[in-house]
C-alpha positions as CSV (number, residue, x, y, z in Angstrom):
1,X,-27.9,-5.9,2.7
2,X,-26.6,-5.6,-1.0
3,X,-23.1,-6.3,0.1
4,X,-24.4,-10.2,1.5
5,X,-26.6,-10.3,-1.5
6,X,-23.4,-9.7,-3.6
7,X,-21.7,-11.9,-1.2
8,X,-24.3,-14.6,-1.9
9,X,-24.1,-14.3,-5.6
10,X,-20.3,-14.6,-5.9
11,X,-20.2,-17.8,-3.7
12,X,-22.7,-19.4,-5.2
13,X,-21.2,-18.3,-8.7
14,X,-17.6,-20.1,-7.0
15,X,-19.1,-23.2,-5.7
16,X,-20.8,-23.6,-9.3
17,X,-17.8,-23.1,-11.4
18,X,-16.0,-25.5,-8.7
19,X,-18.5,-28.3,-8.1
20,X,-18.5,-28.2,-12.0
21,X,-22.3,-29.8,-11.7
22,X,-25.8,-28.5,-12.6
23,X,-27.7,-31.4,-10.4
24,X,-29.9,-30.5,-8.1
25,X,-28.0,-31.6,-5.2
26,X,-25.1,-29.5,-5.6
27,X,-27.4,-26.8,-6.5
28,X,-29.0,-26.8,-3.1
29,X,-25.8,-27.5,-1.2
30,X,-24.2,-24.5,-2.8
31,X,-27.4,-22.3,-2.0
32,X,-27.0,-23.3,1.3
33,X,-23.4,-22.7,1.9
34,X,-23.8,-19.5,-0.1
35,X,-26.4,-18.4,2.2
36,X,-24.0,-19.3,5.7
37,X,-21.4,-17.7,3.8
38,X,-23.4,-14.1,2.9
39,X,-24.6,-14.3,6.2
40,X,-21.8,-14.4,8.2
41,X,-19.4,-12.6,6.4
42,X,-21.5,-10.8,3.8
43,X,-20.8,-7.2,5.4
44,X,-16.9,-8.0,5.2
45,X,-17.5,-8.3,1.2
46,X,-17.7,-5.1,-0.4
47,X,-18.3,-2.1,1.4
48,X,-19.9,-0.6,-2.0
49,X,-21.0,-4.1,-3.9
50,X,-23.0,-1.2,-6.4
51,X,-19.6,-0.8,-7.8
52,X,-19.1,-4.0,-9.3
53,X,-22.3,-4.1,-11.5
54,X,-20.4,-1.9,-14.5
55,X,-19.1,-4.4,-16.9
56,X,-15.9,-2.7,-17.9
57,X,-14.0,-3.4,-13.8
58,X,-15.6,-7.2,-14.5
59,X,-13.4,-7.0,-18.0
60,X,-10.4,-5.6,-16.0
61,X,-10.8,-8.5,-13.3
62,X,-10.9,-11.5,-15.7
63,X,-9.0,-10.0,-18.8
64,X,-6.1,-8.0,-17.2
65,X,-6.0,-8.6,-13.5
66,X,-6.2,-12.8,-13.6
67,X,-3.8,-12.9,-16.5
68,X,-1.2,-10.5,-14.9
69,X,-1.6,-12.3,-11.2
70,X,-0.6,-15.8,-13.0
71,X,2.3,-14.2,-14.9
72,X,3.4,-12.1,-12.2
73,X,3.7,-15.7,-10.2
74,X,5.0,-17.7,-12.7
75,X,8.3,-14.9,-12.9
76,X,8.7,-15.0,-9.2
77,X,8.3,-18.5,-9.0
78,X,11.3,-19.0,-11.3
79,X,13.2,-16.1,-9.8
80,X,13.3,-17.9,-6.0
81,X,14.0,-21.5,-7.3
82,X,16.7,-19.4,-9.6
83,X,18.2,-18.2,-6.2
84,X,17.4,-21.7,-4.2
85,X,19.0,-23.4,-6.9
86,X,22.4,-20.8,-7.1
87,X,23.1,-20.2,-3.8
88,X,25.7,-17.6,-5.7
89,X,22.9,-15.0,-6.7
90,X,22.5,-12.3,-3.5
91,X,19.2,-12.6,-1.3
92,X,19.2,-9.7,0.7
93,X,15.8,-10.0,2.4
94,X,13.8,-7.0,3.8
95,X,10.8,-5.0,4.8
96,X,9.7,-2.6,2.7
97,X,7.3,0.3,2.8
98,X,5.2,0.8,-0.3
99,X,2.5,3.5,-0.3
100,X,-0.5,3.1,-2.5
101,X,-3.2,5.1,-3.7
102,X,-6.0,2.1,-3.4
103,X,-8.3,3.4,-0.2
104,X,-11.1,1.1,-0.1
105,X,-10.7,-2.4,1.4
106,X,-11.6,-4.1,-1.1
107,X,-8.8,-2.9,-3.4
108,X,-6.3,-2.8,-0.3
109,X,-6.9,-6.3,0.1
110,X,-6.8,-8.1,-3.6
111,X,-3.3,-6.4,-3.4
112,X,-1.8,-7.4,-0.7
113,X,-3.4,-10.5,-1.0
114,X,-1.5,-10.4,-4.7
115,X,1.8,-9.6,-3.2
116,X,1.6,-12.6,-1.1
117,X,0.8,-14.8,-3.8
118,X,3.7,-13.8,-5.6
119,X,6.7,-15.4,-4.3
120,X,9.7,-13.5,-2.5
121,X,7.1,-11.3,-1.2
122,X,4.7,-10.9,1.6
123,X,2.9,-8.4,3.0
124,X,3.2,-8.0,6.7
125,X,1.2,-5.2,7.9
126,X,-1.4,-2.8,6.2
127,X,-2.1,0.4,7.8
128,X,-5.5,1.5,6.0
129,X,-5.7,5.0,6.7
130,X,-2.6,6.0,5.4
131,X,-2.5,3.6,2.5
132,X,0.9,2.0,3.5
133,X,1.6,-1.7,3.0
134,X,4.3,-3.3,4.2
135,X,6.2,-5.9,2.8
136,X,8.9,-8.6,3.2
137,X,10.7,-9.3,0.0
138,X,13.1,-11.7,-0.3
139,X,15.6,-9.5,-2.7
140,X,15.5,-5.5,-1.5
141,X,17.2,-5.0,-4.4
142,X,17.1,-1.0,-4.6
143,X,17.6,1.9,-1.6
144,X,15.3,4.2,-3.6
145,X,11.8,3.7,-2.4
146,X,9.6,4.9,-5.3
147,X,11.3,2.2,-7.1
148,X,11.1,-0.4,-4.5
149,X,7.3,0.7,-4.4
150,X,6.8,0.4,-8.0
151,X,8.6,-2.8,-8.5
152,X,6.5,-4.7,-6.1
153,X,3.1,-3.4,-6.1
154,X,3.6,-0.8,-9.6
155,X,2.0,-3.6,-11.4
156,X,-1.2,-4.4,-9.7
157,X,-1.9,-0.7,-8.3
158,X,-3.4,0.6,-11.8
159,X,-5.4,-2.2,-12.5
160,X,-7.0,-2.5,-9.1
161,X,-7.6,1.0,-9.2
162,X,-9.7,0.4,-12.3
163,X,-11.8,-2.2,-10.9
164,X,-12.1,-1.3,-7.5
165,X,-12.1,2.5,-6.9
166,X,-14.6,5.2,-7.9
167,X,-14.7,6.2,-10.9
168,X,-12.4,3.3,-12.0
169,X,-14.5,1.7,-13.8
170,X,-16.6,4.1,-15.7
């Protein structure tokens, strides 16, 4: 139940800060589609939506993890239309096995999610259990994988940890 009511919040909270009105029309519409939304997915949300009630792994979210994401795209971006424009530079594309510390869902998901949004990567396959992503990059640039590991997900993994594992945010 707390996980749709978290749900419920946080899409109402996006369809506010997209809709970019206060009228009482888009008030109701977004109640209403926050209220489909919590109800159908709500339990897919956060498995511990307690969690995100400390202010500090809100701080990480908005202050270090949204800031790093854009930056983190805005260098790959360049790097692949670097090596679209100059067909010169090597692209020696790959699937690579990163292990992570990150257990819960939540904090598996936001990073693969944020290794997809990154260009030259993509994650492919997640196995949970074992905390193992798998991801195509479009330069495997390294035969050692704790560097491979670190250069693709090394500067997510700490914030995420901080915002979405226990204790990270306390």
């Amino acid at each position: 139940m707390r996980s749709r009511i978290a749900m419920f919040l946080v899409a109402l909270a996006a369809w506010m800060l997209l809709s970019w009105s206060v009228s009482i029309q888009h008030l109701a519409v977004g109640v209403v589609v926050s209220l489909i939304v919590a109800v159908s997915v709500g339990d897919l949300f956060v498995s511990r939506p307690h969690m995100m009630t400390h202010p500090l792994r809100w701080l990480n979210l908005v202050f270090v993890y949204a800031p790093l994401l854009a930056w983190e795209c805005v260098k790959a971006n360049f790097d692949v239309a670097y090596r679209v424009l100059n067909p010169g530079l090597p692209v020696k594309p790959g699937i690579v096995r990163v292990k992570t510390s990150l257990r819960s869902d939540t904090g598996l998901t936001f990073l693969a999610n944020s290794i997809t949004l990154t260009p030259g990567t993509m994650t492919v396959d997640v196995d949970a259990e074992e905390g193992i992503l798998y991801i195509h990059w479009i330069n495997v640039s390294s035969d050692d994988p704790a560097e491979r590991a670190s250069r693709i997900a090394g500067r997510f993994e700490p914030v995420l940890r901080r915002i979405f594992e226990e204790g990270g945010g306390e």
